[in-house]
Backbone as CSV, one residue per row, in Angstrom:
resi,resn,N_x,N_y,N_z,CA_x,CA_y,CA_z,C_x,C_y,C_z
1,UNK,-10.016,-16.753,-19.652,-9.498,-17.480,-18.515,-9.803,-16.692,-17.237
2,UNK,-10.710,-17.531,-16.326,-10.787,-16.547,-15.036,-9.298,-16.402,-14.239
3,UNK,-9.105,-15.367,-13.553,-8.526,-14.736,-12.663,-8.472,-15.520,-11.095
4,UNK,-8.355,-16.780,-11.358,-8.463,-17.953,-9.886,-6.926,-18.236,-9.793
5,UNK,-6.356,-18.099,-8.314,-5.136,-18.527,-8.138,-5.520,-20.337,-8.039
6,UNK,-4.857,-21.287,-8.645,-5.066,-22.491,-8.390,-4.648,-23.051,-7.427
7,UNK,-3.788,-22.760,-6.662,-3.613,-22.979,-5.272,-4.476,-22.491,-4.190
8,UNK,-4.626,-21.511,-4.112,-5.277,-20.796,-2.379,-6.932,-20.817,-3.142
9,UNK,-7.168,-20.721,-4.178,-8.950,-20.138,-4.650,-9.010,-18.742,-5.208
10,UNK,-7.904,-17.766,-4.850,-8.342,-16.537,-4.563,-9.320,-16.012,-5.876
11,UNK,-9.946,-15.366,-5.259,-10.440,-14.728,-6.906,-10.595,-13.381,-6.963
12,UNK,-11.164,-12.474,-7.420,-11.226,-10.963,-7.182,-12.204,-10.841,-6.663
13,UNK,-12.347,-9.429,-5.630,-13.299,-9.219,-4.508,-13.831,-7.882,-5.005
14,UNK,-15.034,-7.567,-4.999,-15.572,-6.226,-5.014,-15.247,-5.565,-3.881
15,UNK,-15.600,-3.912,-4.601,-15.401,-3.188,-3.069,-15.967,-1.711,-3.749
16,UNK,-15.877,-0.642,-3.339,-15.371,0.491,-3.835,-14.575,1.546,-3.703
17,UNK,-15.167,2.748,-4.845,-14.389,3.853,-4.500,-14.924,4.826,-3.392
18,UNK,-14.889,5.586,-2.667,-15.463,6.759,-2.182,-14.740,7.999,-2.375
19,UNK,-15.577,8.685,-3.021,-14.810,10.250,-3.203,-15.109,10.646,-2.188
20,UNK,-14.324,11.776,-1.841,-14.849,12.720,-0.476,-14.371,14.598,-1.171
21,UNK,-15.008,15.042,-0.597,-14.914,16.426,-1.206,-14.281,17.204,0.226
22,UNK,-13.522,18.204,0.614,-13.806,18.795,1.855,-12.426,19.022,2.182
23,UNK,-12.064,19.695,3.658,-10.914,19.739,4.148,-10.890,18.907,5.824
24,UNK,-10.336,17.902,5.894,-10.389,17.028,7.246,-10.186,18.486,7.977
25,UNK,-11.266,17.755,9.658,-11.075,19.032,10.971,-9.791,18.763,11.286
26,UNK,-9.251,17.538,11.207,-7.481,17.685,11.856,-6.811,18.907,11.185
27,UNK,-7.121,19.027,9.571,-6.257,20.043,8.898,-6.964,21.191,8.549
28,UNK,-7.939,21.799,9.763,-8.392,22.796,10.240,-9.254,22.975,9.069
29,UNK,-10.189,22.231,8.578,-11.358,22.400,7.681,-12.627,22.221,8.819
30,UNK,-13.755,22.032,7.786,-14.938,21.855,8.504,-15.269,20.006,8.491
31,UNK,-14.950,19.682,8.080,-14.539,17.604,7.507,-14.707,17.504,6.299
32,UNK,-14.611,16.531,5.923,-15.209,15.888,4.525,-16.437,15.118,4.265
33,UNK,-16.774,15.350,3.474,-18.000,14.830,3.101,-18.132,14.070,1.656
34,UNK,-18.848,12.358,1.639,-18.528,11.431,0.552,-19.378,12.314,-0.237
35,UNK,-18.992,12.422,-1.652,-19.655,13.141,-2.989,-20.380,11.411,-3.530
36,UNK,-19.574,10.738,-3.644,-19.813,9.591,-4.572,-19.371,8.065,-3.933
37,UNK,-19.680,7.421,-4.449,-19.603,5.781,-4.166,-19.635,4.782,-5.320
38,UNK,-18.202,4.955,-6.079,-18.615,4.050,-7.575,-17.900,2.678,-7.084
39,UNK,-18.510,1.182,-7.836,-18.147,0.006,-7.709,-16.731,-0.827,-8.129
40,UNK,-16.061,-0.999,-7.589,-14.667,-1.299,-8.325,-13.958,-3.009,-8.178
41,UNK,-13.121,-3.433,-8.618,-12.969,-4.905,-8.195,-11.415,-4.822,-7.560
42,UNK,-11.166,-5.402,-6.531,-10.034,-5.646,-6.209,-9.202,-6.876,-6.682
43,UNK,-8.183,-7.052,-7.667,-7.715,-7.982,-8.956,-6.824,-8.610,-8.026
44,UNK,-6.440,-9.869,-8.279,-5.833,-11.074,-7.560,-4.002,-10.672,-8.189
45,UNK,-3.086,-10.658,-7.432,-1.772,-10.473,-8.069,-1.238,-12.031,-8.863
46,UNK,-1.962,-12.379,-9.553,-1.634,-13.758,-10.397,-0.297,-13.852,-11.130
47,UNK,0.618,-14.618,-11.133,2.153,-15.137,-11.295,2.186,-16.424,-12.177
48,UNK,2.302,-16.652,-13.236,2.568,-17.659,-14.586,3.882,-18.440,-13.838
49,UNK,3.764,-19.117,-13.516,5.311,-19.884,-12.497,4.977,-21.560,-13.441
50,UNK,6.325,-21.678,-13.061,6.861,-23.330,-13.817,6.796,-23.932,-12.394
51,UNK,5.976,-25.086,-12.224,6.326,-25.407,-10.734,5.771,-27.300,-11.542
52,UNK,6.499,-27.559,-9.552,6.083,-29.431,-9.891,5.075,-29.106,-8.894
53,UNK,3.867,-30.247,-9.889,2.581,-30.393,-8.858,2.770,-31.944,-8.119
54,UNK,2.133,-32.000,-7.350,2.128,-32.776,-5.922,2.375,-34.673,-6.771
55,UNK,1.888,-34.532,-7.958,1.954,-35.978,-8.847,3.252,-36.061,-9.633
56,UNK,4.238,-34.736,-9.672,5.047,-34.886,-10.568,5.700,-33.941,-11.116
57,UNK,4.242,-34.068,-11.922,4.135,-33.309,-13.274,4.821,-32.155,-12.799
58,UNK,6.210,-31.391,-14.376,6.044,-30.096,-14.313,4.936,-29.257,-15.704
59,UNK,4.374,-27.891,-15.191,3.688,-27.164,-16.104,3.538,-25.982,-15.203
60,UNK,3.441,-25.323,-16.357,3.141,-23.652,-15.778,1.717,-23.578,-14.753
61,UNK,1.746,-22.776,-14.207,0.356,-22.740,-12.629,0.447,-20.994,-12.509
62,UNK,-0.904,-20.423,-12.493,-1.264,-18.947,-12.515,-1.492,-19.093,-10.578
63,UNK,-0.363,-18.749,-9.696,-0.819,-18.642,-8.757,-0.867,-17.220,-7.909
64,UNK,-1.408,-16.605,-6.875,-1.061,-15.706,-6.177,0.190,-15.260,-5.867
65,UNK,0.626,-14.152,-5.907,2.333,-13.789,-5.023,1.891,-14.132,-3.668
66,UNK,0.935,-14.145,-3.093,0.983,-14.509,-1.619,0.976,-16.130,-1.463
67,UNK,0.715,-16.982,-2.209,0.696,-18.464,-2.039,2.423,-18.711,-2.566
68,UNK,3.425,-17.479,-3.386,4.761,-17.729,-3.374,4.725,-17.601,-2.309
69,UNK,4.633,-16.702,-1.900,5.774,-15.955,-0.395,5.411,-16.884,0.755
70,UNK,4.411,-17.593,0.866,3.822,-18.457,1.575,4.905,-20.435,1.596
71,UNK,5.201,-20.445,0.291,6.104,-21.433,-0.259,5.339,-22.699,-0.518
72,UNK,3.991,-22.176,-0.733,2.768,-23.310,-1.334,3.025,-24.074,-2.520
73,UNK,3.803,-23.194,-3.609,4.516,-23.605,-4.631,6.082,-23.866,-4.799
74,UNK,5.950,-25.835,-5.147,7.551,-25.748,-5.298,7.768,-25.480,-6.845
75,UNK,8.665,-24.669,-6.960,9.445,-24.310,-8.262,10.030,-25.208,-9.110
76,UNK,9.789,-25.309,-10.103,10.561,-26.764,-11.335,11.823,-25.925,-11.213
77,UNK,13.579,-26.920,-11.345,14.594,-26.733,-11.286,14.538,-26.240,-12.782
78,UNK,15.643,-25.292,-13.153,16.087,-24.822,-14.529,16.349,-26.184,-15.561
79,UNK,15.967,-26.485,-16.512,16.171,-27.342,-17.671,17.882,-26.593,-18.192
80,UNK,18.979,-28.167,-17.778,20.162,-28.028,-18.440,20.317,-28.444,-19.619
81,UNK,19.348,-29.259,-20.458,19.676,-30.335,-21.621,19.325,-29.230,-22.693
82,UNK,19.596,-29.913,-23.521,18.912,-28.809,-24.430,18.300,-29.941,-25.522
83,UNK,17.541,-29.326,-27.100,17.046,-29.530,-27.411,17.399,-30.518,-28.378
84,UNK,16.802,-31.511,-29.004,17.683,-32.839,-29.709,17.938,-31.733,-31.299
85,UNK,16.750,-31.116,-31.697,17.336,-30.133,-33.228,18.394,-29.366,-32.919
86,UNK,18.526,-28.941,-31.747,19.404,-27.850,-31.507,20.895,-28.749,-31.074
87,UNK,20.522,-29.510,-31.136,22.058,-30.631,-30.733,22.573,-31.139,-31.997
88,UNK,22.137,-31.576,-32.603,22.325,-32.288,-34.044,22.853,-30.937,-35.118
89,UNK,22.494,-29.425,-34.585,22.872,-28.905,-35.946,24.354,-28.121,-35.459
């Protein structure tokens, strides 16, 4: 399963690392200097949420914490009923 928030798109972004070797001139070195440059991915904060989509329907949705905090997603209310096996026994 890809890593896509279904709301906003987001997906993961490349970027990297940079090592640096050295002592910064602020903290009375000579500077730093990059040793290395390895490739890394920056991962989407994806959230398994129970929400109602725009038709209705409730079902679980893998979205961003920033499309919560945003309030892109409304939340399905807590289920009070319970289950018809679990009623009968």
């Amino acid at each position: 399963m890809a890593r896509i928030c279904e709301m906003t798109g987001k997906r993961p972004m490349k970027g990297s690392i940079i090592w640096r070797s050295g002592k910064s001139k602020k903290s009375g070195g000579i500077g730093t200097h990059v040793t290395a440059i390895t490739k890394r991915r920056f991962m989407v904060n994806l959230q398994r949420v129970k929400a109602i989509l725009p038709n209705g329907e409730v079902r679980y949705v893998r979205v961003a914490a920033s499309a919560l905090k945003k309030g892109l997603v409304t939340k399905a209310p807590r289920r009070t009923w319970k289950k018809e096996s679990a009623a009968k026994a």
